[in-house]
C-alpha positions as CSV (number, residue, x, y, z in Angstrom):
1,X,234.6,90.6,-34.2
2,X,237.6,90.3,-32.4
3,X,239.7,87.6,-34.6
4,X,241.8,86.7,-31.2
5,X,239.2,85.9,-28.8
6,X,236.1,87.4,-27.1
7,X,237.5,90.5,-24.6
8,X,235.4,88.6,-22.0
9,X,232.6,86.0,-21.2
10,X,229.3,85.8,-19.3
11,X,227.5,82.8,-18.4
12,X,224.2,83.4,-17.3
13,X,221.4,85.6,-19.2
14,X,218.9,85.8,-16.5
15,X,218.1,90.2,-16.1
16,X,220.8,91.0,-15.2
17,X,223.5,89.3,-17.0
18,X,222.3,90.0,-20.2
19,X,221.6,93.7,-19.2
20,X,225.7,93.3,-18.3
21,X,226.5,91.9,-21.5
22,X,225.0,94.9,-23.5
23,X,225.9,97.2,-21.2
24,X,229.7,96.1,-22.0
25,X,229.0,95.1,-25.6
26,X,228.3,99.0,-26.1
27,X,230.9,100.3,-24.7
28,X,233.4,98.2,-27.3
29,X,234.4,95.1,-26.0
30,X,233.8,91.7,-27.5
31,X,231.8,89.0,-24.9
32,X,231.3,85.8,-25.0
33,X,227.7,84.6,-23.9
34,X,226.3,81.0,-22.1
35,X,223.0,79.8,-20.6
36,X,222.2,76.4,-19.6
37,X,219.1,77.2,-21.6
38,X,219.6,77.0,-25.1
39,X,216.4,78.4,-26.3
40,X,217.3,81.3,-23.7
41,X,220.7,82.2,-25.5
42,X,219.0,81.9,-29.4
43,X,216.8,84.4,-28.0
44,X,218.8,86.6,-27.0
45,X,221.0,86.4,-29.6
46,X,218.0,86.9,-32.3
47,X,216.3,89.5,-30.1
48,X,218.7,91.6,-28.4
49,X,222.2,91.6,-29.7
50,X,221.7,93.1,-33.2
51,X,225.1,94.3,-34.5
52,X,227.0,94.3,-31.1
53,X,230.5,92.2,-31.0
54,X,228.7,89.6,-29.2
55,X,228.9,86.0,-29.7
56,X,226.9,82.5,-27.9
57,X,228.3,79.2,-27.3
58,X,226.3,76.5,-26.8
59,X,228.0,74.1,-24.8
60,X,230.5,74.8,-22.2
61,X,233.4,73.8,-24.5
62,X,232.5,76.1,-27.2
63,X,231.7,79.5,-25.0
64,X,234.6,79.1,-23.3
65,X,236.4,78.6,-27.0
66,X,235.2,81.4,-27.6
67,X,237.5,83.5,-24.7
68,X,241.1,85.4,-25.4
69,X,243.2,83.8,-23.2
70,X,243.8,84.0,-20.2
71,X,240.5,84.0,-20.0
72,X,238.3,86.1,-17.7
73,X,234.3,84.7,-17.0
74,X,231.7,86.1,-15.1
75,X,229.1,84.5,-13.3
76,X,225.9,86.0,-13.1
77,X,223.5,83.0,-11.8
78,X,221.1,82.7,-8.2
79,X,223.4,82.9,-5.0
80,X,224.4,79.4,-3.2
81,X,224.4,76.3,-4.7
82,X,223.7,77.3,-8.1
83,X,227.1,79.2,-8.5
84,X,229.0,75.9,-7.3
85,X,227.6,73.8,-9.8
86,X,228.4,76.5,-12.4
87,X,232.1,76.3,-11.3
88,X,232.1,72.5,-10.8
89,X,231.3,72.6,-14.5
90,X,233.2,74.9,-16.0
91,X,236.3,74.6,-13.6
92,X,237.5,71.2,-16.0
93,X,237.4,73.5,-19.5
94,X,239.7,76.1,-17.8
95,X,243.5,76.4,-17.4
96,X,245.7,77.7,-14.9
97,X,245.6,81.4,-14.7
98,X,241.8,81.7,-16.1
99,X,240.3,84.1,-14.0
100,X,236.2,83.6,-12.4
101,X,234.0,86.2,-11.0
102,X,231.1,85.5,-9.1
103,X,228.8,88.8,-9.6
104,X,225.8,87.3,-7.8
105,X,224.8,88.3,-3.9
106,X,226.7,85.6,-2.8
107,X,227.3,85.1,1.0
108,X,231.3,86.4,1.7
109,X,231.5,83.1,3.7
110,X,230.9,81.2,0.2
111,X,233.5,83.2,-1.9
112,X,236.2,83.0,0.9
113,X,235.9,79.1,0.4
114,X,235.1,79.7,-3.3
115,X,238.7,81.8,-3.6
116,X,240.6,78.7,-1.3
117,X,239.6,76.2,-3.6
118,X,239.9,77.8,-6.7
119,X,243.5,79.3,-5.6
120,X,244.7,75.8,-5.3
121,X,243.3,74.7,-9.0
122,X,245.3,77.5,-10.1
123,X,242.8,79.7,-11.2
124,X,242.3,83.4,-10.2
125,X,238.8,84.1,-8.4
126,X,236.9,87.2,-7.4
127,X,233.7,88.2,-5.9
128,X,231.9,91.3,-7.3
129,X,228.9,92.7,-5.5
130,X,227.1,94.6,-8.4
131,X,224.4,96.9,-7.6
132,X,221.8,99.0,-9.7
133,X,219.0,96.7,-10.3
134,X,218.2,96.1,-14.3
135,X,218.8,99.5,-15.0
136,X,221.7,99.5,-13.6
137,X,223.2,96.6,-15.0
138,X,222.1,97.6,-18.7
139,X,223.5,102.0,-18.0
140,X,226.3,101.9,-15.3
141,X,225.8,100.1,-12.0
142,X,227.9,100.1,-8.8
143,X,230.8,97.5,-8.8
144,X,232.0,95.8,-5.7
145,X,235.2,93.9,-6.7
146,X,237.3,91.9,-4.4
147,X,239.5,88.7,-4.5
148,X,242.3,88.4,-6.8
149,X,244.4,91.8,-7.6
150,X,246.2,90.6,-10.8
151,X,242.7,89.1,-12.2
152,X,241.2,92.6,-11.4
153,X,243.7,94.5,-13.1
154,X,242.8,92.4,-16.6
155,X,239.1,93.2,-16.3
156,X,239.9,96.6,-14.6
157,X,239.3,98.3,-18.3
158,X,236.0,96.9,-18.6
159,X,234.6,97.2,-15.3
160,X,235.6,100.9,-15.4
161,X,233.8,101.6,-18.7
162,X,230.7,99.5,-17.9
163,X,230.2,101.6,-14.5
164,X,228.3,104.3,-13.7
165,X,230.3,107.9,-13.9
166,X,230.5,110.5,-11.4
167,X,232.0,113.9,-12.4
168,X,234.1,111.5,-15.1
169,X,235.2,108.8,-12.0
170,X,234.0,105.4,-12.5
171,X,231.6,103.5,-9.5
172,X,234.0,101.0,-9.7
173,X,237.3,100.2,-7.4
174,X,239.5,96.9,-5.9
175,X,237.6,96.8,-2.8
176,X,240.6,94.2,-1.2
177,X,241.0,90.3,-0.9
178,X,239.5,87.3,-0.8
179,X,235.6,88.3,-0.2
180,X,236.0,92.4,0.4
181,X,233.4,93.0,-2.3
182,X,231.0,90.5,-1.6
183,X,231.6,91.6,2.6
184,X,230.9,95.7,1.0
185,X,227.8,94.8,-0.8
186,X,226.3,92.8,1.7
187,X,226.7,96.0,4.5
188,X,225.3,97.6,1.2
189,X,222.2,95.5,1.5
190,X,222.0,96.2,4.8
191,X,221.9,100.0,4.5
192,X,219.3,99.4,1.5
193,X,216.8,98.2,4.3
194,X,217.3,100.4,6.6
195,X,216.7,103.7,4.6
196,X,213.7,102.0,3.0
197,X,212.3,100.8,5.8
198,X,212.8,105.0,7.6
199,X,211.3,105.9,4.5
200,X,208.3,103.6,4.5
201,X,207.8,104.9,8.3
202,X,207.3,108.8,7.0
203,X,204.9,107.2,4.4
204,X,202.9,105.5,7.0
205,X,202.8,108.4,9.2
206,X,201.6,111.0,6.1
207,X,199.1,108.1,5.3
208,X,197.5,107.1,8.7
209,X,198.4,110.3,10.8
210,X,197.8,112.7,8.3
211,X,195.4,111.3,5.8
212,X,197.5,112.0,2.7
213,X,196.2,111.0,-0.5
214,X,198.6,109.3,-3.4
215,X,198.9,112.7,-5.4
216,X,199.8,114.6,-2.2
217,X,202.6,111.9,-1.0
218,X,203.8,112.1,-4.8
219,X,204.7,115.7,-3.8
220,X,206.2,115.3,-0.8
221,X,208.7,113.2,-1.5
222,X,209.7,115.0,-5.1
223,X,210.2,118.0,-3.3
224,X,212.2,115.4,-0.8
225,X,214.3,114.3,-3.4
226,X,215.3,117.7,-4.9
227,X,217.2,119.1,-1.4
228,X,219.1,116.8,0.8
229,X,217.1,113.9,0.7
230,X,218.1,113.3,-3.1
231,X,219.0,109.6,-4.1
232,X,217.7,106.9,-5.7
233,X,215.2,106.0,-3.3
234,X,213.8,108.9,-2.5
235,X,213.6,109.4,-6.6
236,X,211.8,105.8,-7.5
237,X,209.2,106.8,-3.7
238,X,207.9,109.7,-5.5
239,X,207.7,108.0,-8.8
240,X,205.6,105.1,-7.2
241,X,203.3,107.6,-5.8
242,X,202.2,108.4,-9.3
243,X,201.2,104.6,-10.9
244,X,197.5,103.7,-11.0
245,X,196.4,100.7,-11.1
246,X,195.5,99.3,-14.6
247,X,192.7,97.0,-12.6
248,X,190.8,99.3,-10.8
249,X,192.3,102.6,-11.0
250,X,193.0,103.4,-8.0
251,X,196.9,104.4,-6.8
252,X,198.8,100.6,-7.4
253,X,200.2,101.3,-4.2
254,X,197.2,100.4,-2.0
255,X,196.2,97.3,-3.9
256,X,199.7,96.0,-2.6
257,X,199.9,93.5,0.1
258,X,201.7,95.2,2.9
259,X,204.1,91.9,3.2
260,X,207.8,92.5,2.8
261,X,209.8,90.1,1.2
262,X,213.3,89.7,1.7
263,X,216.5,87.6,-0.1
264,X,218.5,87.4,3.7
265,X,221.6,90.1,2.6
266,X,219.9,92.0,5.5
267,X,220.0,89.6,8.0
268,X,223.3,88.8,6.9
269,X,224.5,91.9,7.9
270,X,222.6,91.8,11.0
271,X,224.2,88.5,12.1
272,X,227.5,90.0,11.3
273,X,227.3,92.8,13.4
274,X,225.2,90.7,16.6
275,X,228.9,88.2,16.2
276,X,231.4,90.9,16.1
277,X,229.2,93.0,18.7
278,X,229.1,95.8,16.5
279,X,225.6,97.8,16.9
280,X,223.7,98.6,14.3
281,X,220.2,98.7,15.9
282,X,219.1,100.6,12.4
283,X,219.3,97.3,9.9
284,X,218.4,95.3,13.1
285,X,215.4,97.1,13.1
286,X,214.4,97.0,9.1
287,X,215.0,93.1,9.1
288,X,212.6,92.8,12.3
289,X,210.2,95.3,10.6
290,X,209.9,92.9,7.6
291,X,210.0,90.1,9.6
292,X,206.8,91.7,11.8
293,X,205.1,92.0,8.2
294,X,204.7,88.5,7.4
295,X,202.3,88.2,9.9
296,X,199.3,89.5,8.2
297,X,196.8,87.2,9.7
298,X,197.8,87.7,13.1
299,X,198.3,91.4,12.9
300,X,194.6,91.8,11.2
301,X,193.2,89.8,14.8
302,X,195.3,91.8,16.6
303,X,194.3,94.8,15.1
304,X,190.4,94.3,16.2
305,X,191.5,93.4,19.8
306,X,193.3,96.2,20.4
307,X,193.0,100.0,19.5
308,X,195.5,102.7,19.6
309,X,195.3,105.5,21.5
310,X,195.3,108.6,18.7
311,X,197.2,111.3,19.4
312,X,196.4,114.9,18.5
313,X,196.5,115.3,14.7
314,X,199.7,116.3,12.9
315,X,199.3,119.5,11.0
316,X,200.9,120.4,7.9
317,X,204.2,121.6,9.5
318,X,204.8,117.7,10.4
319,X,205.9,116.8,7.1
320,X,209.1,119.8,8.0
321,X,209.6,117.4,10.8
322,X,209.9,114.6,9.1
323,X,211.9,115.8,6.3
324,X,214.4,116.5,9.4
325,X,214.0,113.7,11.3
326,X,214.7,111.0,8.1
327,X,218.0,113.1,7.0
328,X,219.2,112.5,10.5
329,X,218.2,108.9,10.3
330,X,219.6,108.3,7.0
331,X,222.8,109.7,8.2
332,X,222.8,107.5,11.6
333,X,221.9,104.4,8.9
334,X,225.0,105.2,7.1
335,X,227.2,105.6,10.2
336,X,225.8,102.7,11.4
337,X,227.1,100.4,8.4
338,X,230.5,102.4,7.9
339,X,231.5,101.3,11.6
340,X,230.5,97.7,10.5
341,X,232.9,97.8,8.2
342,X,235.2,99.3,9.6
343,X,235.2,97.3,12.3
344,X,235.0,94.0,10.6
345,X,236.9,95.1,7.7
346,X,239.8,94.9,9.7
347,X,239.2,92.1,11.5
348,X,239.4,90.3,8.5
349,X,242.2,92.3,6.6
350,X,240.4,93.5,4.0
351,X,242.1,97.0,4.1
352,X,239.0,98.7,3.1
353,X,239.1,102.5,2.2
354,X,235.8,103.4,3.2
355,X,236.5,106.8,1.1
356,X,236.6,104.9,-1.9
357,X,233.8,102.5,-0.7
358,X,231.3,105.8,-0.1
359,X,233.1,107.1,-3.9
360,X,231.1,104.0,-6.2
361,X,228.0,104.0,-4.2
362,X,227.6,107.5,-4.8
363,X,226.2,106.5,-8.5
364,X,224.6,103.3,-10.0
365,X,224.1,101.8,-7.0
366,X,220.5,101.3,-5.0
367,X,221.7,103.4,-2.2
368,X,223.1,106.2,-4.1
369,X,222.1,109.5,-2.7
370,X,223.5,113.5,-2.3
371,X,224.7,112.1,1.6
372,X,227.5,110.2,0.0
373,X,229.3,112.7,-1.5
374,X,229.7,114.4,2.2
375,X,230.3,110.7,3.5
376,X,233.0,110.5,0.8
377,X,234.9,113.5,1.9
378,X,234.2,112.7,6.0
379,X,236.7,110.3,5.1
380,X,238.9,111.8,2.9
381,X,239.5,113.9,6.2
382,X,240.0,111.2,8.6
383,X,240.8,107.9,6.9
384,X,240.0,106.5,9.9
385,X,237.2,107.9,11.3
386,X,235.9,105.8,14.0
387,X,232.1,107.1,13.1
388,X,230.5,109.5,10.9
389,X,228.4,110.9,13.8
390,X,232.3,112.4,14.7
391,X,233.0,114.2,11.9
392,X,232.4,117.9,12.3
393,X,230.1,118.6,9.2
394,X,227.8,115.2,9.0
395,X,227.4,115.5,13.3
396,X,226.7,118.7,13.1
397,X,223.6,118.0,10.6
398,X,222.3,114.9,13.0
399,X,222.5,117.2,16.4
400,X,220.6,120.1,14.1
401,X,217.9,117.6,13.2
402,X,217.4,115.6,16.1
403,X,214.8,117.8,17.5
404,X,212.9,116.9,14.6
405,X,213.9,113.2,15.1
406,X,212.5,113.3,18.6
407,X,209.4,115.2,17.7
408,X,208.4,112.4,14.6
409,X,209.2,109.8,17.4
410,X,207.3,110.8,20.0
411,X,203.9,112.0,17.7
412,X,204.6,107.6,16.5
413,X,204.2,106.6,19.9
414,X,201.5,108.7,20.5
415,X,199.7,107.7,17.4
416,X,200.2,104.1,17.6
417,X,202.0,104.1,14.5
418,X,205.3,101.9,14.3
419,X,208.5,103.4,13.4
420,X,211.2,101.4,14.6
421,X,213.6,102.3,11.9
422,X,213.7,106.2,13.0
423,X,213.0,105.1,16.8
424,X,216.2,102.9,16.7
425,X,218.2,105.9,14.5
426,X,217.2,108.1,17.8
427,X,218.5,105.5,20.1
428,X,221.4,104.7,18.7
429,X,222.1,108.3,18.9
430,X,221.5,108.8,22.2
431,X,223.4,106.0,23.1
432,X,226.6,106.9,20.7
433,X,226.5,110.9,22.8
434,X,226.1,108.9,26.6
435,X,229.1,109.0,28.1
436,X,227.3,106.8,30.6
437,X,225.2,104.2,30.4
438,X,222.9,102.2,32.8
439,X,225.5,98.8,32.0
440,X,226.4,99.3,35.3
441,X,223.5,98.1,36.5
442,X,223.4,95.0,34.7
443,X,227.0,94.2,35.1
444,X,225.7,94.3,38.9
445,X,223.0,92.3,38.0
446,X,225.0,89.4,36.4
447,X,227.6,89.5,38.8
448,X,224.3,88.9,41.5
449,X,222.8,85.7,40.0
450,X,226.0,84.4,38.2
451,X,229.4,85.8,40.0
452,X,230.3,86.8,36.2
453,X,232.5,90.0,38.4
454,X,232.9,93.1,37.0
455,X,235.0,96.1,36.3
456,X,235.7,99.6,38.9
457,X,235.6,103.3,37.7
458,X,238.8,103.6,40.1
459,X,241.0,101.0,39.7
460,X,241.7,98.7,37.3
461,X,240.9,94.4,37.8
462,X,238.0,92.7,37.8
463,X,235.8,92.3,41.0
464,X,232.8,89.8,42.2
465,X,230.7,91.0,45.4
466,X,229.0,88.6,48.4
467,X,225.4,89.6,47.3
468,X,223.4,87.7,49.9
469,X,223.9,86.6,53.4
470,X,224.1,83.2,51.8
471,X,226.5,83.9,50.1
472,X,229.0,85.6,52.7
473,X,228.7,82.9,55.2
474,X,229.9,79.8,52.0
């Protein structure tokens, strides 16, 4: 053990903080662990640890004692008001120069106050979005850092050799200030619903509109996930395709409740984007979509009252089409969340380098997936890229696919089966490549019922029309 002082500390041994704490335990640093739970930390200490250079306190005083100083501890406890109390109490056994990192899905709005406050004490703060799940966390997750440069830069060794690898490049990079990482992992989130809830619509449409069994989804989506489709999402699809039920047998995913739950990191980015008028009609969509599910009782009334109206059946050369049309709604997902933070990004001066952003998602992280790589070198090209729909190579592959797009949306509508995610993909699309759109009318419109004026094609100013007679003679 480290005579000078644990290389690090972790308070909090919930999944994935003590998944963390191996993860860097094994990759030769010292850590210092804490849970409010006594009986937790024994546990883990007894059960898990084994010969690692790993060591527990068991009060506050003694785990921090336990820290090289400065000191560097991270947080890995439920979002919101749980975090707070953990800095309230720890905040008093610190000195100035200690560093804190919140690695929980904290709102960004939370760390920039977090990093004010904590600024002022004299302590360095930073916000890490971490992303990977269990696995993750225990092999080589995706690390979101932001917040404090110089505390960074002491944890930089660590963070590095805890990530996931690409090619020898660690998932790990200073995303920028204040809450940058927490702000990058919550678009993150976002994307996360949008390409599941794309990928739950092909499901639904092999399932309903094309009677697909378990085995013969399985299939699909390996094959999926072995071309351009590859990630983690499309790997884990296939693999649930495969898992009975140990109840009754049957595939585990029918005896689950089709009700979506959701932490709120998607609406968060949907709020985002609805404030800084930024659209992203995609994530909009998924959040609805899961929203839409909690209404099981309703829907099952609904669904005896009315019927669809079927459309002709989908042959086997559908499932072509919707290979197509989700790799050009994936793409649109990721545009779609780039331009948010983009956008945002500098609103805020985060000075985000979305290469580098697209570079430590493309391993460890949920959203990990071949696209990346292409989304990583889109803006190595043009730094700043106003959307990935205009670079050459990744709009090139959307126009190629959108016949497909537009051939799964249309045999949904005609079907009756719900795909908003892919629907609002082709949209947004269609929308991006319209040089012009019917906002004329409603700009008409407003300026009718509320004299809110608007703008010329020929000549620059602002303009309110006498609408009715009424109006004229006033």
């Amino acid at each position: 053990m480290n005579q000078n002082g644990c290389d690090i500390g972790l308070l909090g041994l919930g999944v994935m903080g003590r998944n963390f704490v191996l993860n860097m335990a094994d990759h030769g640093f010292s850590v210092g662990v804490f849970n409010r739970t006594k009986e937790k930390t024994r546990k883990f200490m007894e059960e898990e640890v084994g010969d690692r250079q790993i060591q527990a306190g068991y009060t506050l005083a003694e785990f921090v004692s336990l820290l090289k100083s400065p000191r560097a501890v991270l947080i890995s406890v439920p979002a919101g008001d749980p975090v707070d109390q953990v800095i309230d109490e720890i905040v008093p056994a610190l000195s100035s120069g200690d560093l804190i990192v919140d690695m929980g899905n904290s709102h960004f709005s939370d760390t920039d106050r977090r990093d004010h406050s904590l600024t002022e004490k004299g302590l360095l703060y930073m916000g890490m979005g971490i992303s990977g799940g269990e696995a993750g966390a225990r092999n080589g997750p995706s690390l979101m850092p932001g917040g404090s440069k110089e505390g960074y830069e002491r944890i930089r060794p660590i963070m590095e050799a805890a990530s996931a690898q690409i090619d020898g490049t660690p998932c790990a990079a200073y995303l920028g200030p204040r809450s940058a990482g927490h702000y990058v992992k919550m678009v993150h989130n976002g994307i996360e619903y949008g390409l599941m809830q794309m990928i739950a619509e092909t499901y639904d449409l092999m399932k309903r509109g094309m009677a697909y069994d378990a085995p013969k989804l399985h299939r699909v989506y390996q094959k999926w996930s072995e071309g351009d489709l590859n990630g983690y999402l499309m790997e884990i699809t296939a693999e649930i395709f495969r898992q009975k039920d140990d109840l009754t047998g049957e595939p585990l995913v029918d005896v689950i409740l089709d009700r979506a739950r959701q932490k709120g990191t998607g609406e968060w980015t949907s709020l985002e984007a609805l404030e800084h008028q930024v659209p992203l009609p995609g994530i909009h969509m998924a959040v609805t979509a899961r929203d839409m599910s909690d209404y099981k009782k309703e829907r099952t009334l609904a669904a005896k009252r009315f019927y669809g109206a079927p459309g002709p059946p989908l042959g086997e050369e559908f499932v072509d089409r919707l290979e197509g049309a989700l790799y050009a709604g994936m793409v649109v997902c990721y545009a779609q969340g780039m331009a948010l933070l983009d956008q945002v990004g500098r609103k805020y001066d985060y000075g985000l380098d979305l290469r580098t952003v697209a570079a430590i998602w493309r391993g460890g992280c949920i959203i990990r997936a071949r696209l990346l790589e292409n989304i990583r070198e889109a803006y190595g090209a043009e730094p700043h890229l106003a959307n990935l729909l205009l670079d050459s190579r990744l709009g090139d592959a959307v126009e190629a696919k959108t016949g497909d797009l537009r051939e799964v949306v249309c045999a949904a509508a005609r079907s009756g089966i719900p795909a908003p995610g892919l629907m609002a993909a082709l949209s947004y699309f269609d929308a991006y490549r319209s040089e012009r759109l019917p906002a004329n009318l409603i700009m008409a419109q407003r300026d009718y019922f509320g004299a809110h004026r608007y703008e010329r094609i020929d000549k620059d100013g602002t303009y309110h029309t006498a609408w009715t007679e009424r109006e004229v003679k006033k």
